[in-house]
C-alpha positions in Angstrom: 100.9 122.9 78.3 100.0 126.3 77.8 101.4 129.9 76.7 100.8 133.3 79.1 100.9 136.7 77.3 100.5 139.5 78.9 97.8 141.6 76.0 97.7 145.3 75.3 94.7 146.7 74.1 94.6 150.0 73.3 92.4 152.7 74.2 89.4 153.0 71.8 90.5 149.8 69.4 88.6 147.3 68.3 89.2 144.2 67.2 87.5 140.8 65.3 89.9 138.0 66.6 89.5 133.7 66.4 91.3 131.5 67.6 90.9 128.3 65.5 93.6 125.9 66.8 93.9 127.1 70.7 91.3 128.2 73.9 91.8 131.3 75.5 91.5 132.3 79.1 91.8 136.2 79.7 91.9 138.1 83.1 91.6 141.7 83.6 94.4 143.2 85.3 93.9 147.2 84.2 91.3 149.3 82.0 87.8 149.0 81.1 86.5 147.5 77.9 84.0 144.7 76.6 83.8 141.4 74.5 81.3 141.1 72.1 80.1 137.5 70.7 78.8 137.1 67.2 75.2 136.9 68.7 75.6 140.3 69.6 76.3 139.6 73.3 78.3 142.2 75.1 80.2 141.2 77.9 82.0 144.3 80.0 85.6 143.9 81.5 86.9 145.4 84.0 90.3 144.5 86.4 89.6 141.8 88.3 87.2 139.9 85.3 88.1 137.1 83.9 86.6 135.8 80.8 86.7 132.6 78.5 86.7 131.6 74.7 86.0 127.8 75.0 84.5 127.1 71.5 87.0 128.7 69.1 84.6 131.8 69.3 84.8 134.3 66.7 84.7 137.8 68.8 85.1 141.3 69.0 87.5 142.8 71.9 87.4 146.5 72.5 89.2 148.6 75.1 87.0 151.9 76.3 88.6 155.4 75.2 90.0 156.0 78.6 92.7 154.5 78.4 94.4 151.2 77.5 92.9 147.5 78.7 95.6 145.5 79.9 95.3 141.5 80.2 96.9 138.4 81.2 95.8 135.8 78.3 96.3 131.9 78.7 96.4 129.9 75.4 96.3 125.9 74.8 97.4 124.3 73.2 100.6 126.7 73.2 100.9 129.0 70.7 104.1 128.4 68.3 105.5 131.8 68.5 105.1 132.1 64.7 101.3 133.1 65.5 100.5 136.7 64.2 96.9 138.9 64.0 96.3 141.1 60.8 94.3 143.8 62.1 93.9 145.7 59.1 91.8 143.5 57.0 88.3 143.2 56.7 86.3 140.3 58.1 88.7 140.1 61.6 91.6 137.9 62.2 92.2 134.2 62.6 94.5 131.8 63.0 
């Protein structure tokens, strides 16, 4: 199985994210913006990219100032529905 969300980003955030437990697949359906490994790799998204976390990889996401990055994101396992990210602490967000 597996769980579709469709993932706002907005405009000029950025974000430290993990995903311990699942994989995640995004695509790009709207908006500009860029991943970021913890190598310091920068990887630019655009509509039409699509781009994969197959190694639990700790990462930053951030969405250009334009204007919001909109995404279709595939997790599996599925997520539980009781998942949620703290973006206001320091060292990212994980589950």
């Amino acid at each position: 199985g597996f769980t579709i969300c469709h993932t706002v980003v907005r405009a000029g955030s950025e974000s430290r994210l993990q995903y311990r437990r699942h994989l995640e697949a995004c695509y790009c359906i709207s908006g500009t913006g860029e991943v970021e490994d913890m190598t310091g790799t920068v990887h630019r998204v655009e509509p039409g990219t699509v781009y994969v976390l197959d190694a639990h990889d700790d990462h930053f996401l951030r969405a250009d100032s334009a204007g919001d990055m909109v995404l279709v994101s595939v997790f599996n396992p599925p997520l539980k529905g009781t998942e949620k990210h703290n973006l206001n602490g320091e060292g990212g967000s994980a589950y």
